[in-house]
N, C-alpha and C positions, 0 to 999 in steps of 0.2 A: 709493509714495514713502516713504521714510524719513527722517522728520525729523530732524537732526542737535541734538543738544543743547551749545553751543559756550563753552567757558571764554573768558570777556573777558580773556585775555593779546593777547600783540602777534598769536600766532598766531591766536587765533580771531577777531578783530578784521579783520585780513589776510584769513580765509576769509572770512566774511564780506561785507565789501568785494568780493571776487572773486564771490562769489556772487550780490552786489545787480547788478553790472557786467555779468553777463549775463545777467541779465533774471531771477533769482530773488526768490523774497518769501522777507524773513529778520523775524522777530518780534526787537524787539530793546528792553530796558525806558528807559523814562524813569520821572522824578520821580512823574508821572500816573499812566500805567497803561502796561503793558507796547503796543507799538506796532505792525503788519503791514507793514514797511516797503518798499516799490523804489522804483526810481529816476521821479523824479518827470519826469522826460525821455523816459520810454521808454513807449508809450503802451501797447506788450503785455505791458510788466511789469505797469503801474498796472493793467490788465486782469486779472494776474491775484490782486490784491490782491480784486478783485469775485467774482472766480469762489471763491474759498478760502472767503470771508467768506458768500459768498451774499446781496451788499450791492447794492442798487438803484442801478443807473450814474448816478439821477438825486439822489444825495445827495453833496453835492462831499467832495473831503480834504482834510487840513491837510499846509501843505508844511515841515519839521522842516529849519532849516540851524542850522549851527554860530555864527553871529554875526549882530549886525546889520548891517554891510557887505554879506555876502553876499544878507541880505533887501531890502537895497535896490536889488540889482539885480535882482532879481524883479518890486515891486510900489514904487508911488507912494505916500510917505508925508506925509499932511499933519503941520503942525506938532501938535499933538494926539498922534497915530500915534507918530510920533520921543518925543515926552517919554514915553508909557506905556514903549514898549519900553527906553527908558535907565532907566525905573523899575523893571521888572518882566522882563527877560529878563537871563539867562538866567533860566526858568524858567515857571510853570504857565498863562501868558496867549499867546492867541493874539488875531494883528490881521488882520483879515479888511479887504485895499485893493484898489485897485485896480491890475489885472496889466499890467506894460507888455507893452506887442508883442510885445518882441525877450526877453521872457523864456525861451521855448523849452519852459513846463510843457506835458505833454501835455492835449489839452481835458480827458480822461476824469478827469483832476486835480479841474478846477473845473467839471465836470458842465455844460460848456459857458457858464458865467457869464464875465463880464468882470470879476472878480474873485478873487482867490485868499488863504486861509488861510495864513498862516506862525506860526512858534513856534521860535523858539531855545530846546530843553529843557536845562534844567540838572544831568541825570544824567551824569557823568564817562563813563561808558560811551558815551551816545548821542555827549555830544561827540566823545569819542575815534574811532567812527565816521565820524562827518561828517564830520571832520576827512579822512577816505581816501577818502571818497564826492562825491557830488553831491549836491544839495537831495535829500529824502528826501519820499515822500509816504506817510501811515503815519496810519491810525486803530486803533482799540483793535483788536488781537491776539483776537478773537474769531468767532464765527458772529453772524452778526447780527443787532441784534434782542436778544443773549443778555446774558449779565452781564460787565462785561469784567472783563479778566486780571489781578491785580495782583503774581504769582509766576510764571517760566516754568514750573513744574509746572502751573498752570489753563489756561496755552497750550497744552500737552503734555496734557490730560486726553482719553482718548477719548469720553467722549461730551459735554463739551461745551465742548472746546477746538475745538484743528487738528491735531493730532497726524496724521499722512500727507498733508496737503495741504498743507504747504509746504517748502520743501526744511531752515531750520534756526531754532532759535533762541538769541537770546548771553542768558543767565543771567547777570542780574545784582542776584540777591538781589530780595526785595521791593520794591514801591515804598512811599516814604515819604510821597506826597502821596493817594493814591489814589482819588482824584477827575478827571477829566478835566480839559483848562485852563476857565479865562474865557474865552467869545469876544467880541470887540468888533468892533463894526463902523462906520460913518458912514451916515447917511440923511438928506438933504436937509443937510447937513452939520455935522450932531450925532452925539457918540457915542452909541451903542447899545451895550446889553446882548442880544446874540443866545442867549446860553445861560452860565447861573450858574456856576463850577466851583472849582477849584482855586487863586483868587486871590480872598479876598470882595470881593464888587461894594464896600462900603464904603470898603475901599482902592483901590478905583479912582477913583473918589470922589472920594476926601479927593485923589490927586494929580492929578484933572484941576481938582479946587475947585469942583466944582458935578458934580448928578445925572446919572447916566445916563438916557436916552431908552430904553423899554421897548419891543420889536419883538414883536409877532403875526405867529411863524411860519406859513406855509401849510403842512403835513406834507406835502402833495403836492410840492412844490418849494421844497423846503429851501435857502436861502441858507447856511449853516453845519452842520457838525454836529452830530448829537444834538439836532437840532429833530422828527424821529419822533414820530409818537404814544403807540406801545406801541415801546420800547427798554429795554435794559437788563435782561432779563426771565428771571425763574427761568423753570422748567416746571411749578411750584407755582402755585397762585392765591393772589394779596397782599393784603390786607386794611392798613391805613394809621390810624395813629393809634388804635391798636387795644391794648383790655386784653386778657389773655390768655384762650381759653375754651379749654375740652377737643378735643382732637382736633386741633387745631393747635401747631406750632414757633412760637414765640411768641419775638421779638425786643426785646430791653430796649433802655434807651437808660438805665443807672444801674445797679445791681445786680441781678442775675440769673445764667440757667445760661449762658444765649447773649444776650451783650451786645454793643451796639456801642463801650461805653465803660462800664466800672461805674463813673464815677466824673464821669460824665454830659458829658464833656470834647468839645467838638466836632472839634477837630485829631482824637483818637486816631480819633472815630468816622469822618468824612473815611476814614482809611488803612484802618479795617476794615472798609466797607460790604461792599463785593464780596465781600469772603474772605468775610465773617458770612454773604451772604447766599448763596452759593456751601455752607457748612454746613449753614444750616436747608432748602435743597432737598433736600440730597442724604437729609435723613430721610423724604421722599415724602410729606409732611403739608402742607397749606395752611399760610402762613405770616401771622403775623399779626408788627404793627411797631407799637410802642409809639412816642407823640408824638415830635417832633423840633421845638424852638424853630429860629422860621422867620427868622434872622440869623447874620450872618458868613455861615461856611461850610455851616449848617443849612440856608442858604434853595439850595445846590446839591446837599445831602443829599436834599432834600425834593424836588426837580427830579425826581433818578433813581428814588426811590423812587415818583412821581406815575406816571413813565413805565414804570416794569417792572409799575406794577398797573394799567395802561391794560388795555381788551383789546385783546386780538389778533388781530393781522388774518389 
């Protein structure tokens, strides 16, 4: 198969659409990271979102629609639920509810849970999409396990993108966020923090006015994504909060040759983790990562970076 590489005009948007409609996986960017998208209705597309990816049936997706009208005919939103997402969508947080009946996501969506992931993303493109589609079910744009995408060129890379195993992808320039969302979710009927990302837990915080409740994923059955042990992961062995020694790619967080931010900025470093870390692999050297302060967006920096130097399984 040959991956198509698609200009976000009306036409590649159009192909696209026709593409997801019959049952194709089209990589397509948001704000986060670029996304492995089909139709969240059709259970041998979402099928072959797993096959491409090489992604375990039992880790659920997140389902990407264009508004919150359309997420609430999907899933039940307590009062809580409704104010994050008027606070925070469009863009980098996902609310993990509870799925009505009559929503139609196919199980392989929600890994057989009574619950389902949604995100209104904020990238003009994804909307523009959606907008021609159906709810969209769509995790990071990679092999699993590996580092995600933040450029359709790391989607298109051969050896550790997709490049032939999906039919295309809509280019549309980097992402600006480049961190995954926040997942949130309710247990016994408090919010939870299921996994740190792209909206800091502090700001979620300050608009619900009181803490999040901390959730202890089980790796084996993951309620959300990116609760994995070892994810995210060069082909390098990572070393974490590490000064630099000889023989190793040595990652700054301030000045240096390979920085995540010389100027120790947490936003910039957020959007460059992946590229950066995506560069110090491809020199074939263990890679070592200088400290990373563990607030704001640091404490979802710190998430990815804990899980790409897990081992592996």
């Amino acid at each position: 198969m040959q991956t198509l590489r698609l200009i976000p005009n009306d036409d590649g948007l159009d192909r696209a659409a026709r593409l997801l409609e019959a049952g194709a996986c089209v990589a397509i960017p948001t704000e986060t990271v670029y996304g492995l998208a089909a139709d969240a209705r059709d259970g041998a597309a979402v099928a072959g979102i797993y096959q491409a990816k090489g992604r375990p049936s039992f880790n659920p997706l997140i389902v990407h629609v264009p508004d919150l009208a359309t997420a609430r005919t999907l899933a039940r939103f307590p009062p809580e639920a409704q104010s994050l997402a008027q606070a925070f969508w469009p863009g980098a947080l996902t609310l993990v509810l509870a799925l009505r009946p009559d929503a139609g996501i196919a199980s392989l969506v929600t890994a057989g849970l009574d619950t389902v992931g949604l995100r209104v993303p904020a990238h003009p493109v994804a909307q523009a999409l959606l907008r021609r589609t159906g709810p969209l079910a769509a995790p990071s744009a990679n092999a699993s396990g590996r580092i995600s995408p933040t450029t359709a060129d790391h989607v298109l890379d051969r050896d550790t993108g997709l490049d032939g195993r999906i039919s295309a992808v809509l280019d549309g320039g980097p992402c600006l966020v480049g961190l995954e969302s926040t997942i949130i979710g309710w247990h016994d009927g408090h919010a939870t923090l299921l996994r740190p990302g792209g909206i800091p837990t502090e700001a979620i915080e300050a608009a619900l006015g009181h803490p999040l409740a901390r959730h202890l994923a089980d790796p084996s059955a993951p309620n959300a994504p990116g609760q994995l042990t070892s994810h995210y992961a060069p082909r390098a062995a990572l070393r974490l909060n590490a000064r630099p020694e000889p023989g190793e790619t040595h990652i700054a967080f301030g000045p240096g040759p390979l920085t995540l931010s010389p100027t120790a900025d947490l936003t910039e470093a957020a959007a460059r983790l992946f590229d950066i870390l995506r560069r110090a692999d491809a020199q074939g050297l263990p890679i070592s990562v200088a400290p990373i302060p563990d607030h704001g967006l640091g404490a979802a920096i710190n998430d990815r970076l804990r899980r790409a130097a897990a081992p592996r399984p």
